[in-house]
N, C-alpha and C positions, 0 to 999 in steps of 0.2 A: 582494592576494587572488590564488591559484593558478586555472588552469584550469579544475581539478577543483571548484575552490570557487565559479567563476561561474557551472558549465553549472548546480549546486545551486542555485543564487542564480537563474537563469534560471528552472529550474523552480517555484521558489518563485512567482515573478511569474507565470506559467503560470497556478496554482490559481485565481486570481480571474478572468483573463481565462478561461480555459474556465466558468467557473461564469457567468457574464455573457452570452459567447455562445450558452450552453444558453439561459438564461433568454429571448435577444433570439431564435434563432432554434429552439429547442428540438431536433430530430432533422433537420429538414429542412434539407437541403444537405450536412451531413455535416460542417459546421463545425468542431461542439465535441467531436464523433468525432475529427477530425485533430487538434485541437489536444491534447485528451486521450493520444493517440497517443505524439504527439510529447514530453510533458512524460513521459510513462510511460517511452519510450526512452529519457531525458537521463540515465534514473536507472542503466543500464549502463553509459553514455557517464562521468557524472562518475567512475563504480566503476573503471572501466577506466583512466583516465585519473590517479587517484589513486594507483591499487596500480602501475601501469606505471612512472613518473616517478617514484614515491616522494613523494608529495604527500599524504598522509594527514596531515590537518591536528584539531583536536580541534573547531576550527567542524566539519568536515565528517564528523566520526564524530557527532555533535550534531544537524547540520541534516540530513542528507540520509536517515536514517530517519524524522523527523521531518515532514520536506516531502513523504514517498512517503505517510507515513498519511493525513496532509491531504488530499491529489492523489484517493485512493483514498475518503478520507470522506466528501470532498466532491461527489466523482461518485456516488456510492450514495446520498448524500442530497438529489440533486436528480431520479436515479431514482426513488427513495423517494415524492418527493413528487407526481413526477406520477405517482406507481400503477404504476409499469413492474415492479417489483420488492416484494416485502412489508418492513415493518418491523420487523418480529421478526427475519426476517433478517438486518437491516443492523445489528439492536440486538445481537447474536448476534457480528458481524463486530468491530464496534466492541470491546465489552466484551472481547473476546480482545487485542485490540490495546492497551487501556489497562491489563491485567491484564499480559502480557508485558513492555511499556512498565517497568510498577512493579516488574517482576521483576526486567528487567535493573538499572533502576536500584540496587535490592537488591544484587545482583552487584557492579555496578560499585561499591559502598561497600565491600564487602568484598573487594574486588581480586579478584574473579574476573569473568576473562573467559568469555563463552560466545560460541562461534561458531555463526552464522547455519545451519539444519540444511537439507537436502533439503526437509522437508516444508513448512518456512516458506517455501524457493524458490516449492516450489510451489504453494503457496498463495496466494503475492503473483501471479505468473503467470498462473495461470485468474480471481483477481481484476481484472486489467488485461486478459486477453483477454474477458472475461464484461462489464466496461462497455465497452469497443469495439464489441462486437458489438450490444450494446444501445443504445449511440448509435446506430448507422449506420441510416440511412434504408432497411431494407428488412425487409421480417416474413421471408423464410428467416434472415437471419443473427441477428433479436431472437430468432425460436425457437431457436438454436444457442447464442443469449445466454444464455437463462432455462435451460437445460440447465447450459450450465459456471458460471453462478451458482451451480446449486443444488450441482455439484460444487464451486464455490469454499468454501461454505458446510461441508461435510463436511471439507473439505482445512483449514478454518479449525479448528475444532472439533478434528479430528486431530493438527494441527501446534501446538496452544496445548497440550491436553493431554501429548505427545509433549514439548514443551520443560520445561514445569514437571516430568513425571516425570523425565527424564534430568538435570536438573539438580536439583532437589528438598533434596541438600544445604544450597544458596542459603540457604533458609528455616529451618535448623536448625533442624527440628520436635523433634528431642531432646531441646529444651533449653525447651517453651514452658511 
């Protein structure tokens, strides 16, 4: 297994230990804040590390979108569940992610590649800065949270629509 392919594999194991921490210590101490952090970051780390070396492996074009959704569903659903955040929101978040998810997969049978766009950047982005700030143990930066949440949530919505029109061919709706 490459480099690129353990810090992956690190983050994977990450997702449960952050969900466990939240749970044992919820926002206090700031715990599951750094450890969320920290597995959020690996996911540039492995990106970097793959395209740099040449280490693009097909585990790692596989897992490492894969383990970012997870990382991200999983912290919005333990937000979710103590009330930090609404449901419909994260139903909203989710549902874009397994709809894109099927898209690509779409894609990927019919040999077309699509490259990852700005707006999905940024969406995954304020997604990871909006649960950080909503971990962390202090109400200025939870109120800065529930702000770039609700822009995560618009960024979501814009960049799901934004991918299936530009790509749209995928689904040869011409032909249904």
């Amino acid at each position: 297994m490459n480099i690129a392919n353990k810090v992956t594999t690190v983050r994977m194991i990450l997702v449960p230990v952050f969900v466990v921490l939240y749970y044992i210590y919820g926002t206090n101490y700031n715990i599951a804040a750094i450890v969320f952090a920290i597995a959020a970051l690996t996911d540039a780390l492995d990106g970097h590390l793959a395209r740099s070396r040449n280490l693009v492996t097909t585990f790692g074009k596989f897992a490492d979108p894969l383990v970012d959704k997870v990382l991200t569903m999983a912290a919005f659903i333990v937000l979710t569940q103590s009330q930090i955040i609404p449901a419909w929101a994260v139903i909203i978040i989710i549902a874009r992610e397994l709809i894109i998810t099927g898209f690509r997969t779409i894609a990927q049978m019919r040999n077309i590649t699509i490259a990852a766009s700005k707006g999905g950047k940024l969406k995954t982005l304020s997604q990871c800065f909006a649960i950080v700030f909503l971990l962390i143990n202090n109400q200025a930066f939870n109120k800065i949270g529930i702000v770039i949440f609700y822009i995560a949530v618009v960024l979501t919505i814009y960049s799901g629509w934004d991918y299936l029109y530009k790509n749209r061919q995928v689904l040869d709706l011409d032909n249904i």
